[in-house]
C-alpha positions in Angstrom: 10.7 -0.1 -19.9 14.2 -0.2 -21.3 15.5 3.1 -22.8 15.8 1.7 -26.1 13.1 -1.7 -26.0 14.3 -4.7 -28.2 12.7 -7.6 -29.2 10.9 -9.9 -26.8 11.2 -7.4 -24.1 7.0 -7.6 -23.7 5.7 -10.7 -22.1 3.7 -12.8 -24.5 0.4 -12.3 -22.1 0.9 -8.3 -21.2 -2.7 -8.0 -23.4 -4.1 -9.9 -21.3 -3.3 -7.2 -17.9 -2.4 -8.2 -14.5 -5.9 -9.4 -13.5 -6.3 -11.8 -16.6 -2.8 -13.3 -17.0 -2.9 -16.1 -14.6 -5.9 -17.2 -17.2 -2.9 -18.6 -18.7 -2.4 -21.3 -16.4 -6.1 -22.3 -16.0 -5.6 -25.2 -18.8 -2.7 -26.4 -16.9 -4.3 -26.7 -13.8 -7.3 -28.1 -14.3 -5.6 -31.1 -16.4 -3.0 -31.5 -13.4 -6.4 -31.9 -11.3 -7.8 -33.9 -13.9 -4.9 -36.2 -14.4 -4.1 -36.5 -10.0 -7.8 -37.6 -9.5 -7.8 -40.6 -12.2 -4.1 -41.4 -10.6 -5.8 -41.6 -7.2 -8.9 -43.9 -8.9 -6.3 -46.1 -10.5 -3.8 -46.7 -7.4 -7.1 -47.6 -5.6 -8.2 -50.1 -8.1 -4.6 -51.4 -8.2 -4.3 -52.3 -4.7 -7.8 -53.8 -4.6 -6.7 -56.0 -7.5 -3.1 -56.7 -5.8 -1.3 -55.5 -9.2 1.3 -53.7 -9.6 3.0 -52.6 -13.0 6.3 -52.6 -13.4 6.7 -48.8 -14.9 3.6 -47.5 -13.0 6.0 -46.1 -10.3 7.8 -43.8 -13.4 4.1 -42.9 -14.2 2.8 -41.4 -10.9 5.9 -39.9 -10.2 5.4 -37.8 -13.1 2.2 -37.0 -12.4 2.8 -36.1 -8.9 5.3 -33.6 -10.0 3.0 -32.1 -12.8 0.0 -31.6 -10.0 2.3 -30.1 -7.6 3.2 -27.2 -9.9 0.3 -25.3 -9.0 0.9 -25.5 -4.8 4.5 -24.6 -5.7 3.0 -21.7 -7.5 1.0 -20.8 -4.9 4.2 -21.1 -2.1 6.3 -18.6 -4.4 3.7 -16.2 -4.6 3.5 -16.2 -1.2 7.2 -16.0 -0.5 7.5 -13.2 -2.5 4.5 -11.1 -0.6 6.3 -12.0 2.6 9.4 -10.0 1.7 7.5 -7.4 0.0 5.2 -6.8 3.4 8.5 -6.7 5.5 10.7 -5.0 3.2 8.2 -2.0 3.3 7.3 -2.1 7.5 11.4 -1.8 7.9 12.2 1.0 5.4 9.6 3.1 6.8 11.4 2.9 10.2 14.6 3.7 8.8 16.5 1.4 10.9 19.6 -0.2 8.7 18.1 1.7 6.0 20.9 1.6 2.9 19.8 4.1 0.3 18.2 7.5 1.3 16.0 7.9 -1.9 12.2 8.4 -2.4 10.5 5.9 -4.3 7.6 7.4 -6.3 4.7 5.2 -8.3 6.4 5.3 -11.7 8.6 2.7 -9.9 5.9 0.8 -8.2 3.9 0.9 -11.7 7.2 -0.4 -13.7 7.6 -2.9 -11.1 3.5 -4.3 -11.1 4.7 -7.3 -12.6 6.6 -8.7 -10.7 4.8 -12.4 -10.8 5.2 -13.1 -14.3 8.1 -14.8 -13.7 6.2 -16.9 -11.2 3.9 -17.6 -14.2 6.6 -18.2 -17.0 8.2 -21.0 -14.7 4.8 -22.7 -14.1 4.4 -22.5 -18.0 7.8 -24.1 -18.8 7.4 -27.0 -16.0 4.0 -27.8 -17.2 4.3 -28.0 -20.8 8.1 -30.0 -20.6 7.4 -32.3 -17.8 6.4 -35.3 -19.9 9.2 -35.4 -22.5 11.7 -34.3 -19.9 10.8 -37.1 -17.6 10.6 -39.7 -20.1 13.8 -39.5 -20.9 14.6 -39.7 -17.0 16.3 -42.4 -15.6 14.0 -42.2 -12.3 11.5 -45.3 -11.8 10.1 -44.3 -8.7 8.4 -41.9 -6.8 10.5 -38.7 -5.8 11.8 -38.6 -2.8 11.5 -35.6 -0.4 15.6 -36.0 0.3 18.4 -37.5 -1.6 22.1 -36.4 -0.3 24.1 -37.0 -3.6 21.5 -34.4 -6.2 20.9 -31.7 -3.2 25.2 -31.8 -3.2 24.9 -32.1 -7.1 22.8 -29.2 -7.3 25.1 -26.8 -4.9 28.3 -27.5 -7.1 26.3 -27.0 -10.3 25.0 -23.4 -8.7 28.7 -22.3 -7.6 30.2 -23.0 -10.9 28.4 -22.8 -13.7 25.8 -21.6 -13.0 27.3 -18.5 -10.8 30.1 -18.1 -13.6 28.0 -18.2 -16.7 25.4 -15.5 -14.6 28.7 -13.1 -14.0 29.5 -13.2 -17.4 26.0 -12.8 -19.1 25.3 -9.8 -16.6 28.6 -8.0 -17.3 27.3 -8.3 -21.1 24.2 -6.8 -20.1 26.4 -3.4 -19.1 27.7 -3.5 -23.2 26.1 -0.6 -24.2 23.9 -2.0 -27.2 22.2 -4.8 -24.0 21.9 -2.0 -21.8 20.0 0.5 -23.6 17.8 -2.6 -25.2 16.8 -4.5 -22.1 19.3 -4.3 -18.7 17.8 -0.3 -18.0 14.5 -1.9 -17.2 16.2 -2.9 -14.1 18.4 -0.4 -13.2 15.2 2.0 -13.5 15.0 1.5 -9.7 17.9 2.8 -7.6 16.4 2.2 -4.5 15.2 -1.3 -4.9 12.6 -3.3 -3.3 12.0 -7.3 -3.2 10.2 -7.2 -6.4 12.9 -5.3 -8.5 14.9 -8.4 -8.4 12.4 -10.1 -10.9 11.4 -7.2 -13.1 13.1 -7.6 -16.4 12.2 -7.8 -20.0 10.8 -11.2 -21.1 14.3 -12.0 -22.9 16.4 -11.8 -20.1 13.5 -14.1 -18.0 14.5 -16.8 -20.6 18.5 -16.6 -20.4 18.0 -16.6 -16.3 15.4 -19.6 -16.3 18.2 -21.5 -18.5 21.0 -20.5 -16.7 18.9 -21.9 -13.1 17.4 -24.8 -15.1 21.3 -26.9 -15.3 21.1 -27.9 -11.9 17.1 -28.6 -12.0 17.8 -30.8 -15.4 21.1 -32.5 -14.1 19.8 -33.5 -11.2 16.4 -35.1 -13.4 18.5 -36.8 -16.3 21.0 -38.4 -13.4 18.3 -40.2 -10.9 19.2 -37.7 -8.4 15.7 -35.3 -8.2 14.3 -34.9 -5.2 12.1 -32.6 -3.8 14.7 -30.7 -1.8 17.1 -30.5 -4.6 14.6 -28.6 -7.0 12.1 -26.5 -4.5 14.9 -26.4 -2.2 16.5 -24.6 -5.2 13.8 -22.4 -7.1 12.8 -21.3 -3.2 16.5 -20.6 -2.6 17.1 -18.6 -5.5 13.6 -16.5 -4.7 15.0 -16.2 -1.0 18.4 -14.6 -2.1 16.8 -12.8 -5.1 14.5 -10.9 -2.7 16.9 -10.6 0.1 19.5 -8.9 -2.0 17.6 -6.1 -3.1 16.2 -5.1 0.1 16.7 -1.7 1.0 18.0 -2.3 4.6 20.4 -4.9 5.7 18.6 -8.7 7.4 21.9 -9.8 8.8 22.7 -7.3 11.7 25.5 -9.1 13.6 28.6 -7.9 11.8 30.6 -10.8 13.8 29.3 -13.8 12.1 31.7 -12.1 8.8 34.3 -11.7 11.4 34.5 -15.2 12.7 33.3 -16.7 9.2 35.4 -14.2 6.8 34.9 -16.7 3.4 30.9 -15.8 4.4 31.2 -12.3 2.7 32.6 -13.8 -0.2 30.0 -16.9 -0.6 26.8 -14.9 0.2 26.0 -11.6 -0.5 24.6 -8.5 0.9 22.1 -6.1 0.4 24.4 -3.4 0.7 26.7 -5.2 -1.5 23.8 -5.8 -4.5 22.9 -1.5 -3.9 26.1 -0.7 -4.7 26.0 -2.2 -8.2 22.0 -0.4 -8.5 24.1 3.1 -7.8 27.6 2.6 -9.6 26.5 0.2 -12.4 30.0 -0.9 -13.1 30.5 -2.9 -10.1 29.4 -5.8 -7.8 28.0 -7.9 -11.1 28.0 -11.4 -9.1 24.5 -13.3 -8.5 24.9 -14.3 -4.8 28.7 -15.2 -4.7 30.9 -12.2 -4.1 33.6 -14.5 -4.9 33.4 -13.6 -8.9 33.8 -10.0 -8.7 36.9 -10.5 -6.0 38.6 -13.1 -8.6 37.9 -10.6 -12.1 38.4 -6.9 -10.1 35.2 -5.9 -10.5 34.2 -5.7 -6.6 33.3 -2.3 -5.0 35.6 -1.5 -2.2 32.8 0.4 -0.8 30.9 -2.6 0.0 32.1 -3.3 3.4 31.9 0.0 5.2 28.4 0.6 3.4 27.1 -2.3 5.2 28.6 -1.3 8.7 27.1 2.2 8.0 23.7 0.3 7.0 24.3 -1.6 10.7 25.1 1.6 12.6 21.2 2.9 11.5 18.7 3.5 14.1 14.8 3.6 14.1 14.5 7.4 12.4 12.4 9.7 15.1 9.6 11.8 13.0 8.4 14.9 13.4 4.4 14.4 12.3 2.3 11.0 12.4 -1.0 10.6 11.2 -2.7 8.2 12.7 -5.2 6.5 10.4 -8.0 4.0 10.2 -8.8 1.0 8.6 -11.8 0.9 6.4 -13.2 -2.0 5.2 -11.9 -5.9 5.5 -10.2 -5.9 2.7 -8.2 -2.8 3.0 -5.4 -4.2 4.5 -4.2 -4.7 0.5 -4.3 -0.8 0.4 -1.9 -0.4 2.9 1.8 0.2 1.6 2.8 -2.7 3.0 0.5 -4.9 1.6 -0.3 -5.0 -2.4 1.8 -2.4 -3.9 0.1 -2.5 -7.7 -3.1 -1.9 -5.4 -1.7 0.3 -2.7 -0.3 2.7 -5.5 -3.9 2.9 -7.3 -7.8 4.5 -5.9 -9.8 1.5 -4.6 -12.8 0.6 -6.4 -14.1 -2.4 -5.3 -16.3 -3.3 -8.2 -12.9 -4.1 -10.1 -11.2 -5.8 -6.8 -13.7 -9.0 -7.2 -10.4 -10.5 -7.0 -9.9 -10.1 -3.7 -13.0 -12.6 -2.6 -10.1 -15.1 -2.9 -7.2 -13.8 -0.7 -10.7 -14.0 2.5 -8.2 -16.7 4.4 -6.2 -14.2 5.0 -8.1 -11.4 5.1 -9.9 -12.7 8.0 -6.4 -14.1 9.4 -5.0 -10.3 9.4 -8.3 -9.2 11.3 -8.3 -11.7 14.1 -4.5 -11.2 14.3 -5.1 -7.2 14.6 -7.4 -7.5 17.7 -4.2 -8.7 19.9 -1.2 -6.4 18.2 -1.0 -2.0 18.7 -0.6 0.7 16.1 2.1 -0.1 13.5 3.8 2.2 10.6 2.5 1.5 7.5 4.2 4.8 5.6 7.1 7.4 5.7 7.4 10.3 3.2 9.5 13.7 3.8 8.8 17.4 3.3 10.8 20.4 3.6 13.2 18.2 6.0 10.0 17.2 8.1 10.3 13.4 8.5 6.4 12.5 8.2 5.0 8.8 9.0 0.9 7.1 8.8 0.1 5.0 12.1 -2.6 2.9 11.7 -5.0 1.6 14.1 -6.0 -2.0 13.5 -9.8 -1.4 13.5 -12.1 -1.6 11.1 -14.5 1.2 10.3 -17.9 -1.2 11.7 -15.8 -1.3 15.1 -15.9 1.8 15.9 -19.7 1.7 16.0 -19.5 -1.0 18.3 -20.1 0.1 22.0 -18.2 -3.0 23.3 -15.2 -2.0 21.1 -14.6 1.9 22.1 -12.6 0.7 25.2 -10.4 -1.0 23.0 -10.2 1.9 20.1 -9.6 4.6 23.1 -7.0 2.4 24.9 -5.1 2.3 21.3 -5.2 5.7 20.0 -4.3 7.0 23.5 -1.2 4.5 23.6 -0.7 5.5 19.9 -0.7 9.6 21.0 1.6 8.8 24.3 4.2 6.8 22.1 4.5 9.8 19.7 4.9 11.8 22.7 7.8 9.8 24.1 9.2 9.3 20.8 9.3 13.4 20.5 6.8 14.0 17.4 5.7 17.5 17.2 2.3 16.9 15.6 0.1 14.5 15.6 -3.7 14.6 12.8 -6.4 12.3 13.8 -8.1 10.3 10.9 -11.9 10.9 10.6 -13.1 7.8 13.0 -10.4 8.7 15.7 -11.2 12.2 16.5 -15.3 11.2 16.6 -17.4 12.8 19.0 -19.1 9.7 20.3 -15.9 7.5 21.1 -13.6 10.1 22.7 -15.5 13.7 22.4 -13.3 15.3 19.7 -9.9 14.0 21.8 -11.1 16.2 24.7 -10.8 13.2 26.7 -7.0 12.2 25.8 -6.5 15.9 26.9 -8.0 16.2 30.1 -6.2 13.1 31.2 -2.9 14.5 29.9 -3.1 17.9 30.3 1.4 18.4 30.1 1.3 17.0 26.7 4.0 18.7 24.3 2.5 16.9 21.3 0.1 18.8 19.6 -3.0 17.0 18.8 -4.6 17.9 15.1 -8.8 16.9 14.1 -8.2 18.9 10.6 -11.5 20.9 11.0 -10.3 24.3 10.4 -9.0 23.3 6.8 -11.8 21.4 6.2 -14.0 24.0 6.5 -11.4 26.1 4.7 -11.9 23.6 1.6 -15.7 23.5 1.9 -16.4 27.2 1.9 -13.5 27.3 -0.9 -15.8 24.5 -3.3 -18.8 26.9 -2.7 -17.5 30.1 -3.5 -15.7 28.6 -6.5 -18.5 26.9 -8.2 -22.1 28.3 -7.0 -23.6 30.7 -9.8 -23.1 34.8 -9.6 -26.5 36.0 -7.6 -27.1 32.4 -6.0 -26.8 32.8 -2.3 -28.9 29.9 -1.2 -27.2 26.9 0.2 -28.8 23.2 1.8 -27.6 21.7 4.5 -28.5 18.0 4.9 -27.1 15.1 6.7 -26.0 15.1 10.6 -24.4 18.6 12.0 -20.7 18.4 13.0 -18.7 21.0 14.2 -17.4 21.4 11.1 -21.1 21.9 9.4 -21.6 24.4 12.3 -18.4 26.5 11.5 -19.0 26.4 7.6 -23.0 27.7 8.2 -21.9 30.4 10.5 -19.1 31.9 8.0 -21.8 31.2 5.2 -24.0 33.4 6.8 -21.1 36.1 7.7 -20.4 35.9 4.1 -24.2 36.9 3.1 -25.1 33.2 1.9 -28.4 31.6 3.2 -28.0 28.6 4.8 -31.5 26.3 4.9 -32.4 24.0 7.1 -34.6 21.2 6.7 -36.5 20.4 10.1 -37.2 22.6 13.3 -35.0 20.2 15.1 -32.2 20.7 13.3 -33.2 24.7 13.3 -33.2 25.8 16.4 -29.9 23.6 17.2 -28.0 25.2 14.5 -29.6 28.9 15.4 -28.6 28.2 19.0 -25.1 27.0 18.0 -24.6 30.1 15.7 -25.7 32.5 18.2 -23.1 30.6 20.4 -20.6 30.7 18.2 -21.1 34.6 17.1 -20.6 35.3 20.7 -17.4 33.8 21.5 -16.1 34.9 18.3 -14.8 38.7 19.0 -14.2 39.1 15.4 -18.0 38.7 14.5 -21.3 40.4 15.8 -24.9 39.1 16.4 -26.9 41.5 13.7 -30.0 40.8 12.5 -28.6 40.3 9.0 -26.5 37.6 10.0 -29.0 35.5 12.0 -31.3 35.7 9.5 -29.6 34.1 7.1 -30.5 30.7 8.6 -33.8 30.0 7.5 -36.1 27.0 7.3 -36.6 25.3 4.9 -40.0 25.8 2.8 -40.9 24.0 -0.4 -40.4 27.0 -2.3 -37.4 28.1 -1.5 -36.2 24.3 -1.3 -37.1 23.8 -5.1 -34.7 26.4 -6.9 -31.4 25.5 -4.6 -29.6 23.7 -6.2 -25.9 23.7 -3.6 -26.8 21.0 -1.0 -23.7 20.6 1.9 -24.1 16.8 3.0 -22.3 15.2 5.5 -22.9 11.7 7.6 -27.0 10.5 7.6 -28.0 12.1 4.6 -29.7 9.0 3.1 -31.1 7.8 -0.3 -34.4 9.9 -0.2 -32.7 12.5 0.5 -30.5 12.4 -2.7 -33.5 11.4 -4.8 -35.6 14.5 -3.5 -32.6 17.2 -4.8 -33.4 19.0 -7.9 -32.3 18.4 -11.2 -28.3 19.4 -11.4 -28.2 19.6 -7.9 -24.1 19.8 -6.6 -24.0 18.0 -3.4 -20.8 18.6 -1.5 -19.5 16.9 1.6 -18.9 18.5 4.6 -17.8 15.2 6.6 -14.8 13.3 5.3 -16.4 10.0 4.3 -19.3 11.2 1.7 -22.4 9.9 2.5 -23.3 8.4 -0.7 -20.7 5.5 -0.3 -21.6 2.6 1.7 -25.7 3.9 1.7 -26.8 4.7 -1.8 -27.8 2.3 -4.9 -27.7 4.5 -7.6 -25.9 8.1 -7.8 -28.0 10.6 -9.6 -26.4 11.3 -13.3 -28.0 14.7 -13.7 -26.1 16.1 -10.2 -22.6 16.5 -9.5 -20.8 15.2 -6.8 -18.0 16.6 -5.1 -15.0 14.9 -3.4 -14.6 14.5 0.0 -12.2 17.4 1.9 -9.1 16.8 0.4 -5.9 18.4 -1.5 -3.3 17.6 -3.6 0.3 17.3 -2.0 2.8 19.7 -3.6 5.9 17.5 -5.7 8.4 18.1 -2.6 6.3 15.9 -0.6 8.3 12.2 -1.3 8.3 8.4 -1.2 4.5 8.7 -2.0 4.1 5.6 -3.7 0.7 4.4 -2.6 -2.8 6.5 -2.4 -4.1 6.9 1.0 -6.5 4.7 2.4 -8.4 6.1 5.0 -10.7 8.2 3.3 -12.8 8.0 0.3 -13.4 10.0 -3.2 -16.8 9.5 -4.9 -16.6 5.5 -5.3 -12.9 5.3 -4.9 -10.6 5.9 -2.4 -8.1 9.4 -2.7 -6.2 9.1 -6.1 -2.7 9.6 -6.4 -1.0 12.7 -4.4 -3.9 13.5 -3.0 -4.5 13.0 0.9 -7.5 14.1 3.0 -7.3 17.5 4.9 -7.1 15.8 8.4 -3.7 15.1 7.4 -2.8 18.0 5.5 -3.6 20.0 8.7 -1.3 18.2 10.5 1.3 18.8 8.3 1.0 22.6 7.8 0.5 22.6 11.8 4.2 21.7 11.8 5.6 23.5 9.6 3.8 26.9 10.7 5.3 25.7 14.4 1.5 26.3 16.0 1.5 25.6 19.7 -2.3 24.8 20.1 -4.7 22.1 19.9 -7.2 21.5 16.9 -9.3 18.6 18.2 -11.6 19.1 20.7 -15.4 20.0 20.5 -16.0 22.9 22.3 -13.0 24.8 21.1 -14.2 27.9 18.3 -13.6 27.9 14.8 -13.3 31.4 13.9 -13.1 33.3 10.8 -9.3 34.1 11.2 -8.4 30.6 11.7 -9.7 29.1 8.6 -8.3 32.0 6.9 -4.9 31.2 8.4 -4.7 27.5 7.8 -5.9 28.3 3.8 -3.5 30.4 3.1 -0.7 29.1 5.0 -1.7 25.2 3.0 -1.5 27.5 0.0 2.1 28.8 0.4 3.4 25.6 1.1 2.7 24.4 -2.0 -0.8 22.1 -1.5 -3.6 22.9 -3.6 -7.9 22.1 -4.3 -8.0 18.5 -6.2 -8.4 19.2 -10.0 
């Protein structure tokens, strides 16, 4: 919003919120739809009758036009996501990077509407086309090409329509136009695709006149074609989006050397930053030209761009390799929808989504043939940070004929971070599980000179597990459930229950005797613990009694529907495995229990360019809110920054005491805390 909001800076359907506005256009549509199916009943009739009307042609070219609106629609839409999708994958590598900023969701947020543009031109083109045509002097159908009104509509777009835009936007710098409406812009100084179209409604209007001359010209004259105006409206997008990319497209510095007038004619987006960061200069749409003829060019602008050219891919120093979910959650990633990337996933209010399936099914069979890919880059404390992802869903990795694939992957994935000189790689939950690769014990035994160290996140989750217990259960309760299938994690956090003095029960002999026989295990390789009598008899079996009156239940994966109905009243069920069990399996959550997010924290404010919520992983019936990212990553992190030279990963390897108390407190100091 503009520092100082005037009028008409809202646009008229904001009420209506970014789900509901295309609403809006539903009228428009279905009578375009309406109107193209009784022109295709009466151009049949016609020709069976061997009539033709002498100003039929002027008719059906209008209605072609008016049902096409919607297709166009579509195609812009469509551009746009394009150069949003890219724009993202290449910042996060750095390479001709421009601006060195973070950009943070207040931006993304401001920025959420980015289509309501899209929208207001659909509007104006559907309500004007019948008075505009009529006074046409066209009498037949358009034509895809027509030399003179594509020439026509070049000439209009260098001069006046380039002139009248350098004037209007050096007004919008007067102080009073600023402060009212141009600051909405200028909000972002790093800018993406999208910035180019976020302005107040007002400005929308001056912009859509200014571009309508040629459009209108070219109508009025006899001169329209198809070229001319979607050649235009999709050349203006092109340009619009391409100037306010955050890296440069056009890396061969020689094409301006052999073609100097080029620099001057199109511009660059190192040219267009430069105005985003000094305010006062570079005002031109596209045409450099304007600011060379009235001063106002920043003589800055070519050695930025070389600079821009000079960039390389940037090398991090921690990756996180992450996991699809479910089909649709390609829209979560940051390169995909940023108003949904930048907000928790509930999909009982992404319904929506049911029509993008063309391409959601596209994007999966297109992931079974392409290797892990960035998808995010933040930094912290000069640590350059970046998210892999895996392109496989969450149901593939239960698939026996798919764990050749998934193992081939994430060991590529762990040798290229190895070559590329990472220090740490953390393992999202389906990559590190036991079944498909034993913990990562596999990648290490075939690798054993590996410098990369390779992070599961199980010491700090069991750090954050034991933390929610001895936070919340009640002074003189020591009695603690344990339900669901037994991880190492849900091994570690029962034996340091049951140092602590807490009783950990047990709900079948099976699962009994394997967790007493793991705990005696465990005790014994742990030097800093001893196998007393107390200790070991703090796991106990679980008897109806006993049962009844606990009311602290650790879940983790197969803890099923039954299980949760069976709990006491104001049970707290907390989750020992990172995806809580209750997401995909239960019907109904319990309203008298409480339940606990999965292992997570929230990222400290040094921790930047966090502009999207994190994907892999799961709270309650949403995915991780904002700053907040799952403790398999967090590990990884801290594992950095603390310089540790071991492995966290595989299954054999102890969880002691002293490690959990390590990796606690040193995610403590850095600055990360418990979710509130």
């Amino acid at each position: 919003m503009a520092s100082k909001p005037g009028i008409l800076t809202d646009w008229p359907w904001k009420h209506l919120g970014n789900r509901l506005k295309y609403l809006v256009l539903a009228p428009w549509v279905v009578d375009s739809m309406y109107t193209a199916l009784k022109m295709m009943i009466k151009s049949i009739f016609t020709k069976a009758e061997g009539l033709r009307g002498s100003n039929n042609n002027s008719r059906d070219y209008g209605t072609r036009i008016y049902w096409n609106v919607f297709p166009f629609l579509l195609w812009r839409i469509i551009h746009a996501q394009i150069w949003i999708s890219y724009s993202r994958f290449r910042t996060t590598k750095a390479k001709n990077r421009i601006v060195d900023k973070p950009i943070e969701f207040e931006q993304v947020d401001r920025e959420s509407n980015w289509d309501d543009n899209i929208i207001f031109t659909a509007v104006i083109f559907y309500s004007t086309y019948k008075w505009l045509l009529a006074a046409s002097k066209v009498n037949s159908p358009i034509p895809f090409w027509k030399a003179d009104g594509v020439v026509m509509t070049i000439l209009l777009h260098m001069g006046p329509v380039e002139f009248l835009y350098y004037w209007f936007h050096r007004a919008l710098h007067h102080h009073f136009l600023y402060s009212h409406y141009h600051s909405h812009h200028h909000s972002s100084i790093v800018t993406e695709p999208v910035t180019s179209v976020t302005h107040p409604f007002a400005e929308h209007v001056i912009y859509f006149i200014l571009f309508g001359i040629p459009i209108i010209t070219v109508i009025l004259t006899g001169t329209v074609s198809i070229v001319a105006v979607g050649g235009y409206i999709t050349y203006i997008d092109f340009m619009n989006y391409l100037g306010h990319c955050n890296f440069e497209l056009v890396t061969v510095s020689y094409v301006y050397s052999i073609f100097p007038l080029l620099k001057y004619l199109f511009y660059t987006p190192s040219f267009h930053s430069l105005h985003h960061t000094q305010f006062r200069t570079n005002y031109s749409l596209f045409m450099p030209i304007y600011d060379l003829i009235y001063g106002t060019m920043d003589t800055s602008s070519g050695e930025l761009y070389k600079t821009s050219l000079s960039r390389t891919d940037e090398q991090p120093d921690i990756v996180h390799l992450t996991h699809l979910t479910t089909l649709d959650s390609i829209y979560q990633l940051q390169p995909g929808l940023g108003s949904l990337a930048s907000k928790p996933y509930n999909p009982n209010t992404k319904w929506y989504l049911i029509f993008a399936w063309p391409l959601t099914y596209l994007c999966s069979f297109l992931f079974g043939y392409i290797s892990s890919f960035v998808a995010e880059r933040n930094t912290f404390n000069g640590l350059n940070l970046q998210t892999w992802v895996v392109p496989k869903y969450a149901y593939q990795y239960k698939l026996t004929s798919q764990r050749k694939k998934i193992n081939f992957l994430l060991e590529k994935a762990i040798l290229e971070a190895e070559k590329a000189g990472v220090n740490v790689i953390s393992l999202g939950l389906l990559n590190q599980d036991e079944e498909l690769n034993k913990n990562v014990e596999v990648y290490l035994e075939k690798h054993p000179q590996l410098k990369i160290r390779v992070v599961d996140g199980s010491s700090l989750t069991v750090a954050l597990v034991i933390n929610n217990i001895t936070n919340i259960i009640p002074d003189g309760a020591r009695q603690v459930t344990m339900r669901g299938k037994l991880t190492k994690v849900a091994y570690t956090v029962a034996c340091i229950l049951c140092q602590k003095g807490y009783q950990v029960i047990v709900t079948s002999m099976d699962e009994f005797e394997n967790l007493n026989l793991k705990l005696k295990t465990m005790m014994m390789m742990d030097t800093t613990m001893s196998l007393t009598s107390d200790i070991s008899s703090n796991l106990i079996l679980s008897t109806t009694t006993i049962d009844a009156h606990n009311q602290m239940w650790l879940v983790g994966d197969e803890f099923n529907d039954d299980d949760q109905r069976n709990a006491p009243t104001g049970t707290f069920f907390i989750p020992f495995s990172q995806i809580p069990p209750w997401i995909m399996s239960f019907k109904n959550m319990r309203k008298d229990c409480v339940y606990f997010n999965t292992p997570a924290m929230t990222v400290p404010p040094a921790l930047e360019n966090i502009h999207s919520c994190e994907y892999g992983m799961h709270v309650s019936r949403d995915w991780l809110p904002r700053r907040v990212m799952s403790t398999s990553r967090v590990a990884g992190i801290v594992h950095a920054l603390e310089n540790w030279d071991a492995h966290e990963c595989d299954r054999n390897s102890i969880i002691t005491l002293e490690d959990v108390e390590k990796v606690w407190v040193a995610s403590l100091r850095h600055g990360f805390r418990c979710p509130p």
